[in-house]
SESE-613704 format. One record per residue (C-alpha): residue number from 1; residue in three letters; y negated, z, x. Coordinates in Angstrom, 1 decimal. Example, Ala and Ser with C-alpha at 12.3 -4.5 7.8 and 13.67 -1.06 7.14 Angstrom:
# SESE-613704
+-----+------+--------+--------+--------+
: pos : code :     yy :     zz :     xx :
+-----+------+--------+--------+--------+
:   1 :  Ala :    4.5 :    7.8 :   12.3 :
:   2 :  Ser :    1.1 :    7.1 :   13.7 :
+-----+------+--------+--------+--------+
//
This chain:
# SESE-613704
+-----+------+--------+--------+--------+
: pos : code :     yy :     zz :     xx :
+-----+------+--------+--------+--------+
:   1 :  Unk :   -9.5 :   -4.0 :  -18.2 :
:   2 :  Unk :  -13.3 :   -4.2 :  -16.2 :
:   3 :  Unk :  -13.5 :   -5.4 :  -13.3 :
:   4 :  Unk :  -14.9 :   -1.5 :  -12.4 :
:   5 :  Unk :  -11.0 :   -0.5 :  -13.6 :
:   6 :  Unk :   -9.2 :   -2.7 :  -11.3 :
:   7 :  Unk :  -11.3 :   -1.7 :   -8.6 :
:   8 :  Unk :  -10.5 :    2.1 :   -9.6 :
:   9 :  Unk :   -6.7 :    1.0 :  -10.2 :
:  10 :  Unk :   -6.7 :   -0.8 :   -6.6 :
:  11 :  Unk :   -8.3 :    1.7 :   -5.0 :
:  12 :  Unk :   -6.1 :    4.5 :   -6.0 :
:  13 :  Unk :   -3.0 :    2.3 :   -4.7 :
:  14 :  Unk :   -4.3 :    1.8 :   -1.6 :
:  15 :  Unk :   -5.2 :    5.4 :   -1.1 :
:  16 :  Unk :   -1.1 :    6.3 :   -2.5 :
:  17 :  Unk :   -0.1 :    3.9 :   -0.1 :
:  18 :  Unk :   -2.0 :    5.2 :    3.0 :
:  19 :  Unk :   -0.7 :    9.2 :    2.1 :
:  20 :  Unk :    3.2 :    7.9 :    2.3 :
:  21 :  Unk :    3.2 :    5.4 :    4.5 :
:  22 :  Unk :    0.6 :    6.2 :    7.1 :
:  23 :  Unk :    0.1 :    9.9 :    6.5 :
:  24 :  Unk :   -3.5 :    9.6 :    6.1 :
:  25 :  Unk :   -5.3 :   12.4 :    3.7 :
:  26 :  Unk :   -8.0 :    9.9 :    2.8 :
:  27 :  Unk :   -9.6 :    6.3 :    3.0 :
:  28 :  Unk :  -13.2 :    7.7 :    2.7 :
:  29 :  Unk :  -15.6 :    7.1 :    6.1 :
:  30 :  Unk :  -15.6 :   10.7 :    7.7 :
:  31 :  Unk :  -18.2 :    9.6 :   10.7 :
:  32 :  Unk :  -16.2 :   11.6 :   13.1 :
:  33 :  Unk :  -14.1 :   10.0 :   15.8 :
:  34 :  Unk :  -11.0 :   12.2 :   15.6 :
:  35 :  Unk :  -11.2 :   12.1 :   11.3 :
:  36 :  Unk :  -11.8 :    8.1 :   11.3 :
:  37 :  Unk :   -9.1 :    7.3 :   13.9 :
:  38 :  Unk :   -5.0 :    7.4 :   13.7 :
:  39 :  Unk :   -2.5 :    6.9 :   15.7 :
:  40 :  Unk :    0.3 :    4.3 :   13.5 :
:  41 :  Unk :    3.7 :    3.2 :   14.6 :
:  42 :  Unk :    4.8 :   -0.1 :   13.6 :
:  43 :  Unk :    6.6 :    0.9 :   11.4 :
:  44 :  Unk :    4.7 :    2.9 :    9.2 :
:  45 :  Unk :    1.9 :    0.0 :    9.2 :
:  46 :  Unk :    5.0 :   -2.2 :    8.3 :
:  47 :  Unk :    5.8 :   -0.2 :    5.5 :
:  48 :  Unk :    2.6 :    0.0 :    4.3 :
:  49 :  Unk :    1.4 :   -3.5 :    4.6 :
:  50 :  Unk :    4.8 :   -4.2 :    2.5 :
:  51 :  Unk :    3.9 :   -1.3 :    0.3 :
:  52 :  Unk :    0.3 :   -3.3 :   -0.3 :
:  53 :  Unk :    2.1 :   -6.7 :   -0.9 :
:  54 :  Unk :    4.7 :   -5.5 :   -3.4 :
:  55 :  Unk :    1.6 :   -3.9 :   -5.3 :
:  56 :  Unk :   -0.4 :   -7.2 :   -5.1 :
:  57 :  Unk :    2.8 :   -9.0 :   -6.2 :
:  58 :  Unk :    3.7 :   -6.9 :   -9.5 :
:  59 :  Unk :   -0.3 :   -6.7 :  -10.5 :
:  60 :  Unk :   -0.4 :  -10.7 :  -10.4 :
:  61 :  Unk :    3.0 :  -10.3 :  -12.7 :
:  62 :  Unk :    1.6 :   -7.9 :  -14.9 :
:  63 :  Unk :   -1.7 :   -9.9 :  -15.2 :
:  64 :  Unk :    0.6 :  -12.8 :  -15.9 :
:  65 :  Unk :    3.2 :  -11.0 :  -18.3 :
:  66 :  Unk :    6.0 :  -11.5 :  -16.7 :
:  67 :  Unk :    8.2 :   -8.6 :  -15.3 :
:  68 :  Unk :    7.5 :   -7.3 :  -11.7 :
:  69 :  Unk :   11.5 :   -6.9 :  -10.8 :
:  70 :  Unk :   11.0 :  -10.2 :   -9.2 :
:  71 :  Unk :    8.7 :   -8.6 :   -6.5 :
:  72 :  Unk :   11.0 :   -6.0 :   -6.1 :
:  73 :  Unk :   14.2 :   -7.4 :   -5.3 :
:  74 :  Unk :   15.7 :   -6.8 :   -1.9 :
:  75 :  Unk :   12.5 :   -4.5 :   -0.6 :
:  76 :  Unk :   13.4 :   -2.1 :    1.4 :
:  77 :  Unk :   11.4 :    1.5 :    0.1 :
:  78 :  Unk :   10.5 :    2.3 :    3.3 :
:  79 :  Unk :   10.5 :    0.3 :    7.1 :
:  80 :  Unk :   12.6 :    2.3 :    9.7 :
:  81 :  Unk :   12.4 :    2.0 :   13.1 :
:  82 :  Unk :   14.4 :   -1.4 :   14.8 :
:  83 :  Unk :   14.9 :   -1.9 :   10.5 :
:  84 :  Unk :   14.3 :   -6.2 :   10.6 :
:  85 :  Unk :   13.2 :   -7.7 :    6.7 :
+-----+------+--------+--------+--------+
//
């Protein structure tokens, strides 16, 4: 894979990651004020940062060639308000 193919691959995580976790419709600089700014609870920037680090963690496994369960195991899908992991 080129390096021009995992920036693509990254890239299109990142943006999957802030439409479910942080409700944003894009990552793209809108030079507006009320486009380029959100509001986030906690708990949806704790979900996503988790969401980020589980993607991290199976790409390195996959790079590697081992299986990406282990990253997998005992993450929650989603972080919930008061939820502690």
């Amino acid at each position: 894979m080129t390096n021009q193919e995992h920036t693509d691959k990254r890239d299109d995580t990142l943006l999957e990651i802030a439409k479910n976790d942080l409700s944003l419709e894009t990552l793209e600089t809108r030079s507006s004020d009320g486009l380029d700014f959100s509001d986030q609870a906690v708990w949806q920037l704790k979900a996503a940062l988790n969401a980020a680090y589980l993607a991290g963690a199976c790409a390195e496994a996959q790079s590697e060639g081992r299986s990406t369960e282990h990253a997998l195991i005992g993450a929650p899908d989603k972080a919930e308000p008061g939820q502690g992991w």
